[in-house]
N, C-alpha and C positions, 0 to 999 in steps of 0.2 A: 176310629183308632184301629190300628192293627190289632190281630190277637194277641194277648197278652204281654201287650203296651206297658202296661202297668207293673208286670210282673217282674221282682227282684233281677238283675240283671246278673248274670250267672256266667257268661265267658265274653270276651274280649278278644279280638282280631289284632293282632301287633305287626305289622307290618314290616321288621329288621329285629332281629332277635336271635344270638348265637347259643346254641346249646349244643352239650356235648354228652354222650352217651358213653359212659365207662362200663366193663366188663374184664373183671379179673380171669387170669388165667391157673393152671390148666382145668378148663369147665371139666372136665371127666372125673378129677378127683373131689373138685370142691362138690358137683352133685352126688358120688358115691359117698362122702362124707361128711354125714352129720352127727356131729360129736361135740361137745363142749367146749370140747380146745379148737374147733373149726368157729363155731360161734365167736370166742373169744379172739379168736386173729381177725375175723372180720370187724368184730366192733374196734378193735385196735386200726386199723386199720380205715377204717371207715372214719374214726372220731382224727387221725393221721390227713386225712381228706378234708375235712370238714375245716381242720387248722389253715391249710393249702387255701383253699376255697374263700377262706375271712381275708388271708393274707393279700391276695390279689383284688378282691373288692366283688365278687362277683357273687354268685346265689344259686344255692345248693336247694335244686328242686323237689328231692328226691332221693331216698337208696330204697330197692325192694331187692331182696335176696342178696346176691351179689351184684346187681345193677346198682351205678351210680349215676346220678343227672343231676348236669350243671348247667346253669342255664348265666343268663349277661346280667346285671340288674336292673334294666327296665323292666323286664319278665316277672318281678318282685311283685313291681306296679302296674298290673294291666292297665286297673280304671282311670290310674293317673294321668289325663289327658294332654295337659303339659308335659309330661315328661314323655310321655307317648309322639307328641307331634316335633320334639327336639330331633337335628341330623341324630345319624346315628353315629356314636364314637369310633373312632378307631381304635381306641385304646381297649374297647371293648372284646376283641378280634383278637390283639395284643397281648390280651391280660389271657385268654382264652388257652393259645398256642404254651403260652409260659408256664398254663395252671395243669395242662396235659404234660408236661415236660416234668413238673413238681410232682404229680398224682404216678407217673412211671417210675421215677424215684423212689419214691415211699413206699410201692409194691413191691420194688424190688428187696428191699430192705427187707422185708418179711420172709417165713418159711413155714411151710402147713407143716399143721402137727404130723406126728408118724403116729400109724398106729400100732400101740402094739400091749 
């Protein structure tokens, strides 16, 4: 048997899998500014995403800081090898373009706190 044959299987190779990597703008003030009202526009924002992301069908991998990552929902299901071994959707691709199109909307809507 291989080495650690046996051992819990921990990642998965997916072979078509859309993801998308958000980053709000302008990086210069949101890192110069950490304040509570920064805090609270992002979780507004983010939980604004989060709606986006249900609505389309797709799967919200991730937020760190001001990163966002959206990934397709096969991605959900690594080990699910059925779902794994299905073409891949187009709708997938589809739902992707329209959920970036949603996610720059909802940014726009917002405005960072001022300080003062």
């Amino acid at each position: 048997a291989a080495p650690g044959a046996d051992a819990l299987q921990v990642c998965q190779e997916l072979g078509m899998v859309s993801v998308m990597f958000c980053s709000l703008e302008p990086q210069d003030k949101l890192k110069a500014e950490a304040s509570e009202g920064l805090f609270s526009l992002l979780d507004q924002i983010f939980t604004q995403f989060d709606d986006c992301v249900k609505h389309r069908g797709l799967f919200k991998y991730q937020h760190v800081g001001d990163w966002y990552i959206v990934a397709c929902p096969r991605a959900e299901r690594p080990f699910d090898e059925a779902e794994q071994a299905k073409p891949y959707p187009d709708e997938h691709v589809v739902a992707m373009v329209r959920l970036a199109r949603d996610l720059q909307d909802a940014a726009r809507q917002q405005r960072l706190p001022t300080s003062g």
